[in-house]
C-alpha positions as CSV (number, residue, x, y, z in Angstrom):
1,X,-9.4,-24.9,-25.4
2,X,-12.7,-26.1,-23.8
3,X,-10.1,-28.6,-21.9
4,X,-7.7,-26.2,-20.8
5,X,-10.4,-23.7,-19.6
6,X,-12.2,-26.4,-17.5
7,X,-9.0,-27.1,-16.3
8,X,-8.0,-24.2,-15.1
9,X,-11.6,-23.2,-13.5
10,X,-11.5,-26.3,-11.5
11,X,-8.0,-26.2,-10.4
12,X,-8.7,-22.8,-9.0
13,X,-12.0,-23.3,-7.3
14,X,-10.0,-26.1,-5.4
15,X,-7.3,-24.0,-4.8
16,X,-10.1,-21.3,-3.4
17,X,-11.9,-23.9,-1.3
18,X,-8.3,-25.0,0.6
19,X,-7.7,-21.2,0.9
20,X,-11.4,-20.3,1.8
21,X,-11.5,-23.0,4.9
22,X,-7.7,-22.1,6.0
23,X,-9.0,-17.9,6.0
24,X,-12.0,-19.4,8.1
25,X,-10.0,-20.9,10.4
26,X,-8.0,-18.1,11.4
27,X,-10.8,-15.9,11.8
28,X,-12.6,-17.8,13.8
29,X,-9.5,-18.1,16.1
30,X,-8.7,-14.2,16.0
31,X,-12.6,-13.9,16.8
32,X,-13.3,-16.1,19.4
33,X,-10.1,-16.4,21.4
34,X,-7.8,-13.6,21.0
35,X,-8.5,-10.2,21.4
36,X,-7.0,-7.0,19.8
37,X,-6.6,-3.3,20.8
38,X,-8.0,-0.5,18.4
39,X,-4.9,1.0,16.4
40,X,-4.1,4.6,17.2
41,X,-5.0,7.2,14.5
42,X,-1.4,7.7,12.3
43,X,-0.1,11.1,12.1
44,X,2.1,12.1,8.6
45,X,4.0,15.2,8.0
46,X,4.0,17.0,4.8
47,X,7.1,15.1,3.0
48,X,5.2,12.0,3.7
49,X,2.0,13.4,2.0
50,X,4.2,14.6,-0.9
51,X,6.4,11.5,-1.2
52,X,2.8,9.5,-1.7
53,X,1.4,12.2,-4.1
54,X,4.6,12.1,-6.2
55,X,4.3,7.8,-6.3
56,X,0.8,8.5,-7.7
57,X,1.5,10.9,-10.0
58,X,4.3,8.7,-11.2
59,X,2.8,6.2,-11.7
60,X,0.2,7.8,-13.9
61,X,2.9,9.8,-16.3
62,X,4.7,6.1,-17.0
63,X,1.2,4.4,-18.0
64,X,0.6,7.0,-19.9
65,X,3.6,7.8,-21.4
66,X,3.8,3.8,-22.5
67,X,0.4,4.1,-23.3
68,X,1.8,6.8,-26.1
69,X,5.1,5.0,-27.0
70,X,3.3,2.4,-27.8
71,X,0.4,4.0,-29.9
72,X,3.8,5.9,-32.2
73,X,4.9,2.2,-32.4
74,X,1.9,1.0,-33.8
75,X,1.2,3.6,-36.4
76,X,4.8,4.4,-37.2
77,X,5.1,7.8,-35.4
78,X,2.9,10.2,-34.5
79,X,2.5,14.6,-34.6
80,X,2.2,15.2,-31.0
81,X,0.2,18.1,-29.9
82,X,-1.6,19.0,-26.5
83,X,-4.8,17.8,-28.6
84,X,-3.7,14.8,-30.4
85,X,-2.1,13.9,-26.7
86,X,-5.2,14.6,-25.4
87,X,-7.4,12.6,-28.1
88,X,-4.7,9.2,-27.6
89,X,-5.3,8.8,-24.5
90,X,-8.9,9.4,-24.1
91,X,-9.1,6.7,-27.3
92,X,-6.2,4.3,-25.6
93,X,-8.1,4.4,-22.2
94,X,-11.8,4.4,-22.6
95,X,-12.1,1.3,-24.2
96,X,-13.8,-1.5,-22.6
97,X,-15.7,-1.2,-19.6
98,X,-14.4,2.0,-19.6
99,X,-16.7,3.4,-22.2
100,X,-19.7,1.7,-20.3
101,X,-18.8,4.2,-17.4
102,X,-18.4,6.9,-19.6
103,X,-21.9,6.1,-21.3
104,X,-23.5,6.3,-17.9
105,X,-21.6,9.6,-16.7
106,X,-23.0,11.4,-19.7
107,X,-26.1,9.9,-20.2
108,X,-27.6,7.9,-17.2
109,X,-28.9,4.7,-17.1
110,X,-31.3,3.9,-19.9
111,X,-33.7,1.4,-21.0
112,X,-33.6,0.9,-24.7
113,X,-30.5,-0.6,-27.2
114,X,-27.9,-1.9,-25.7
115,X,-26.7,0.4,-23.8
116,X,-29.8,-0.6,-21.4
117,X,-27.4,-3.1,-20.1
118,X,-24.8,-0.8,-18.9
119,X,-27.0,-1.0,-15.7
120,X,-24.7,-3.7,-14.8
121,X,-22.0,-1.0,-13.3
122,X,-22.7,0.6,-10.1
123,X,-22.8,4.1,-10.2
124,X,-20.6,6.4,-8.0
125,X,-17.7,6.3,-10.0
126,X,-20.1,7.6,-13.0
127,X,-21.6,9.8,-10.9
128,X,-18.6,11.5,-9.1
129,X,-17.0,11.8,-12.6
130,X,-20.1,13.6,-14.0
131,X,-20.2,16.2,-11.0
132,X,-16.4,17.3,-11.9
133,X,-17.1,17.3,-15.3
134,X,-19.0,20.4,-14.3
135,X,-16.2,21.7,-13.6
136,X,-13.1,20.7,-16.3
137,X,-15.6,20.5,-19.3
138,X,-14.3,17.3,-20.3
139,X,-15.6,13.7,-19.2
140,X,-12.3,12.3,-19.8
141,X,-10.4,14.7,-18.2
142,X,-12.8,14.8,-15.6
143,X,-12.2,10.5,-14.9
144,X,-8.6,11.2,-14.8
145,X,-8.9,13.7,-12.2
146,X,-11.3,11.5,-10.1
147,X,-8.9,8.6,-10.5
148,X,-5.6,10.4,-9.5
149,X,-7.6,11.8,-6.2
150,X,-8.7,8.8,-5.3
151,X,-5.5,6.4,-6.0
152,X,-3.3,8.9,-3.9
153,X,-6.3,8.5,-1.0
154,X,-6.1,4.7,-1.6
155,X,-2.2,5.7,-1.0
156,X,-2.6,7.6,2.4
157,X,-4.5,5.6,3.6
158,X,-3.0,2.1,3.4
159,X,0.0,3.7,4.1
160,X,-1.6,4.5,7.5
161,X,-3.4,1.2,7.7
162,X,-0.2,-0.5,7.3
163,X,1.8,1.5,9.7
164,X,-1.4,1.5,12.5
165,X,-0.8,-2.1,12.3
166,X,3.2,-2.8,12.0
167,X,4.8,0.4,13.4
168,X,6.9,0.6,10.6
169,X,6.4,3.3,7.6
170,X,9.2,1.4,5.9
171,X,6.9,-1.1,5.0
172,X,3.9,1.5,4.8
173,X,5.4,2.8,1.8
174,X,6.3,-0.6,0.2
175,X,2.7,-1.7,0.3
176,X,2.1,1.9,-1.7
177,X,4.9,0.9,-4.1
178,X,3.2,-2.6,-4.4
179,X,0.1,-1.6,-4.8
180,X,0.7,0.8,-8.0
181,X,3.2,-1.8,-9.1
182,X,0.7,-4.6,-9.3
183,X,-1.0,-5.5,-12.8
184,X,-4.6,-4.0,-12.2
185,X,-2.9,-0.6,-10.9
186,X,-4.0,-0.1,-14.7
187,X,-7.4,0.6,-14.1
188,X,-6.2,3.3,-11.8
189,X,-5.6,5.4,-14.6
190,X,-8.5,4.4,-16.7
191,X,-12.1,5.2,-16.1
192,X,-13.1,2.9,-14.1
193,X,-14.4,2.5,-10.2
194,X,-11.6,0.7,-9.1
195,X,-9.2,3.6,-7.3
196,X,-12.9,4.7,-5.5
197,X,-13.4,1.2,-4.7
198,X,-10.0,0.7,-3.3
199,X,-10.2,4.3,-1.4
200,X,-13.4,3.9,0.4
201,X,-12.9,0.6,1.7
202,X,-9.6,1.4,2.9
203,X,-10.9,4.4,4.4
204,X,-13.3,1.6,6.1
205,X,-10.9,-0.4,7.4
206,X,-8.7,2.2,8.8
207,X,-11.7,3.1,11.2
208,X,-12.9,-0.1,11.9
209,X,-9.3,-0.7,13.5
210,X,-9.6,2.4,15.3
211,X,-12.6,1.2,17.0
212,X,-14.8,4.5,14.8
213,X,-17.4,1.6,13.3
214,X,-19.7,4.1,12.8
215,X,-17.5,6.0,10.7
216,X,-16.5,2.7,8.9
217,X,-20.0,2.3,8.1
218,X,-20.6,5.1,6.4
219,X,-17.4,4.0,4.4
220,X,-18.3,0.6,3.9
221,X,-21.7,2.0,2.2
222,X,-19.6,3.7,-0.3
223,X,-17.7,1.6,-1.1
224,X,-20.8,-1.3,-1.7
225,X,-22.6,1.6,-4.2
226,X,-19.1,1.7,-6.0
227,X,-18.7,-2.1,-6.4
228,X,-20.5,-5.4,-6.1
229,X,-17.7,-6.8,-3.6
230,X,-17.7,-3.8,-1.6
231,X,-20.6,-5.7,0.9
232,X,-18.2,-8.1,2.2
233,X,-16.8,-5.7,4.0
234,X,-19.9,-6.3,6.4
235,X,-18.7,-9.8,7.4
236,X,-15.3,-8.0,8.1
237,X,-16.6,-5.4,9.9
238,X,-18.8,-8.0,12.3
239,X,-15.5,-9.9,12.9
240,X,-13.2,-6.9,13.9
241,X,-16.1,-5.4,16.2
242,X,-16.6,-8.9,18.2
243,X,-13.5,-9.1,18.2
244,X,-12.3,-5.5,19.6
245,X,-15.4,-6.4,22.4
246,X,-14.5,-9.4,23.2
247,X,-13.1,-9.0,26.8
248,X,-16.6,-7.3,28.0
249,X,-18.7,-9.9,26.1
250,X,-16.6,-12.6,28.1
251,X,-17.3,-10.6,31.4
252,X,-21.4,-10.6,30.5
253,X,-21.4,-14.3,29.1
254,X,-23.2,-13.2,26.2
255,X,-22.3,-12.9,22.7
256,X,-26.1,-12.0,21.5
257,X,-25.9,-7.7,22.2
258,X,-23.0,-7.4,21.0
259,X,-23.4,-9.7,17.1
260,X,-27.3,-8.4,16.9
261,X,-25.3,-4.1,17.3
262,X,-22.7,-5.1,15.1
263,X,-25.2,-6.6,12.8
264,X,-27.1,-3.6,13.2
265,X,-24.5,-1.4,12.1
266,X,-23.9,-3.5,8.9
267,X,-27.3,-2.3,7.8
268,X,-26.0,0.6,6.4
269,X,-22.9,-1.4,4.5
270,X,-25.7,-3.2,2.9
271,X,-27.6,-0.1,2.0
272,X,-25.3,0.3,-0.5
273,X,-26.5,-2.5,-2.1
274,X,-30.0,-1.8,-1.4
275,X,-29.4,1.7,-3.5
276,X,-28.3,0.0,-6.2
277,X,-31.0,-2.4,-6.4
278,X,-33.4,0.6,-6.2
279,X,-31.8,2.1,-9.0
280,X,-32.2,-1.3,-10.9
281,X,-36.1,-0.9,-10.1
282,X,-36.3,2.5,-11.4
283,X,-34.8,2.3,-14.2
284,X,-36.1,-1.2,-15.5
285,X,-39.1,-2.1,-13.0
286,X,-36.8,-5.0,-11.7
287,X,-34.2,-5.1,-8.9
288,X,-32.6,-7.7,-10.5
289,X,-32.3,-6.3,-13.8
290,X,-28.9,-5.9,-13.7
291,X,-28.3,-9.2,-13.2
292,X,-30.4,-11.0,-16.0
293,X,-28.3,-8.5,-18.3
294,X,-25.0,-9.9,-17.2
295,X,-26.3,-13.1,-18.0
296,X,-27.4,-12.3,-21.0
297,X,-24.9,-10.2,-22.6
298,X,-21.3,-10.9,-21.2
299,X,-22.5,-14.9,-19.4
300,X,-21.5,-14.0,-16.3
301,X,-22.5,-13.5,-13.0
302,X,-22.5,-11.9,-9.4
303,X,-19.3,-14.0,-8.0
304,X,-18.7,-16.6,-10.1
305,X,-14.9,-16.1,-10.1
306,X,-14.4,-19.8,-11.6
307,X,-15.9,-18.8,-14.8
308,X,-13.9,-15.8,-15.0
309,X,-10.9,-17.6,-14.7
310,X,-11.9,-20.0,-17.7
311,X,-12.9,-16.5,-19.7
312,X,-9.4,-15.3,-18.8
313,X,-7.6,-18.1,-19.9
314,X,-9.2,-18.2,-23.4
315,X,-7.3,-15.2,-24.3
316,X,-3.9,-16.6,-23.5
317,X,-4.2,-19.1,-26.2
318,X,-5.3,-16.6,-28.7
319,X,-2.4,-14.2,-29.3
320,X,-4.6,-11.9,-32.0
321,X,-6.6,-10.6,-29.0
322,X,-4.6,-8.3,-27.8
323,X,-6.5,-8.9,-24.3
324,X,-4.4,-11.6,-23.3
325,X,-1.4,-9.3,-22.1
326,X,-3.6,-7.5,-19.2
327,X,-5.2,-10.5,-18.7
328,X,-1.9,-12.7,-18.8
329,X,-1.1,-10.9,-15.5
330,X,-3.9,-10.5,-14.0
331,X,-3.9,-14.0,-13.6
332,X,-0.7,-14.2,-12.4
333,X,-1.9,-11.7,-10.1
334,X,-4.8,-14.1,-9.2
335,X,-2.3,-16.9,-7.9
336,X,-0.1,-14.9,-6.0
337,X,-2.9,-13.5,-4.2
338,X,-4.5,-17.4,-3.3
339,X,-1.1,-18.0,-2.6
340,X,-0.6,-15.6,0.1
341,X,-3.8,-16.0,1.7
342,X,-2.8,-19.7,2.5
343,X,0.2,-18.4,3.7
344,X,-1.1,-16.3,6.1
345,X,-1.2,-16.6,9.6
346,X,-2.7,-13.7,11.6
347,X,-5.7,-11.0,11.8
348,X,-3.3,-8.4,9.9
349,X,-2.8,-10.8,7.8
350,X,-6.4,-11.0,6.7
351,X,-7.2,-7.7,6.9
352,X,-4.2,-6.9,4.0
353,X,-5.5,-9.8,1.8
354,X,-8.5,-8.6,1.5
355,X,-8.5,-5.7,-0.7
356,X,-6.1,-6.4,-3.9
357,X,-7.8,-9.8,-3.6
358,X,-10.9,-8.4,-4.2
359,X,-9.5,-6.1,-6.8
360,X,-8.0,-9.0,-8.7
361,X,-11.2,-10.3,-9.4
């Protein structure tokens, strides 16, 4: 198994590194040589807004309602009630990571047992969820709630995204379909910070091709206080404002006002992080806290992909953990996505890559 893991996590890394350089490559051309126009902000009508909500909402009644076929399968049949509905698929759902979340919605961050370590999740999605629960009286209930809002905004929005950029809603609605078709659209529906994750920086990117940085900013911090990987969308953000400037930095001859404003504006994307280490320092009297407890209790750490590919992999050779059939696809999910990023050619190319990439890991 050893074998097979190290395999695998040095097959990929190489497979990453081929992918990384080719990604490079094209950036630094779209950059540096040819210039694109802002998008144009993308009207819908109501059908369109309904025809999204109504993808969402469907697929949350199939997880769900698999989520409960299966769980009558596995204890030969079940007396289904609003309540024992209710108490199935808070108990199928908030497993994992998902009770981590849930721990910190209710409770905060703390500093003794184990749940001290819990400060390894970032926390708007907690926090969000804990505001509704105000509301719905139920921290489950209250996640689900957050999570459907925030997968149908991930929906409008790279529906628009994807028609700003091709003219063609056709395929606007296919990337929706893909998107809550893919393996991870999962932890759409559990509690976890991935639909927020997904929303905000889409939101992000939507603006930044609109030429609204500022706006996509404000975004972009959101989305970096939801989820580690949410500040790379300050290396994207410097790229597409060069880039949407680069006829008037030609004209001046100088490329120095224009990275040290964009640079500038990336401040706030980074804030995000900054808030988070804050919190670390708060709550533990170290802004690295967070990561020492990664370390510690689950070996892994900020970006090191390659080890979670070998972590990955150890569940597919071990059928008793039931883990291996999410993990199976994700990665499947994993390939595709290195796949089609050395397949691509273009700037829109980059800019759809970038999100279920980052959500596969």
């Amino acid at each position: 198994m050893i074998v097979i893991q190290a395999a695998a996590q040095i097959a990929s890394l190489i497979i990453f590194c081929i992918c990384a350089y080719k990604i490079i490559k094209v950036a630094f051309g779209f950059t540096f040589f040819e210039q694109s126009r802002p998008v144009s902000a993308v009207s819908m009508d109501k059908r369109e807004y309904l025809k999204l909500l109504l993808t969402v909402a469907g697929l949350f009644a199939i997880t769900m309602t698999v989520a409960v076929i299966c769980s009558a399968i596995q204890y030969g049949g079940l007396y289904l009630t609003p309540v024992s509905i209710y108490n199935l698929l808070r108990d199928t759902f908030t497993k994992g990571d998902a009770l981590h979340y849930m721990h910190i919605a209710k409770y905060g961050y703390v500093t003794t047992g184990v749940a001290k370590n819990w400060i390894a999740f970032y926390p708007m999605f907690p926090l969000v969820v804990r505001i509704v629960r105000e509301v719905v009286r139920s921290y489950y209930i209250s996640s689900v709630i957050v999570n459907f809002a925030f997968t149908y905004i991930s929906a409008v929005f790279l529906y628009k995204l994807v028609t700003a950029e091709t003219g063609n809603r056709k395929y606007a609605y296919r990337a929706v379909l893909l998107m809550v078709a893919a393996p991870q659209s999962l932890f759409y529906v559990a509690p976890y910070g991935e639909a927020m994750f997904f929303a905000f920086t889409l939101i992000a990117l939507y603006n930044m091709r609109q030429g609204k940085f500022l706006i996509a900013s404000v975004f972009g911090f959101l989305s970096a206080i939801t989820r580690n990987v949410g500040i790379v969308i300050a290396a994207v953000f410097v790229l597409e404002y060069l880039n949407q400037h680069l006829t008037t930095i030609k004209r001046e001859g100088s490329w120095i006002p224009h990275i040290t404003k964009s640079v500038a504006m990336t401040l706030f994307i980074l804030m995000g992080q900054a808030a988070y280490l804050a919190i670390n320092w708060a709550v533990h009297g170290d802004p690295m806290a967070y990561s020492a407890f990664q370390i510690e209790y689950w070996e892994q750490s900020v970006g090191n992909f390659v080890s979670t590919i070998g972590y990955l992999v150890s569940y597919i050779a071990d059928p008793g953990k039931m883990e291996w059939i999410l993990n199976l696809p994700s990665i499947g999910a994993f390939i595709f996505y290195l796949f089609f990023m050395y397949k691509r050619e273009t700037k829109y190319d980059l800019l759809t890559v970038f999100m279920p990439y980052a959500i596969s890991l």
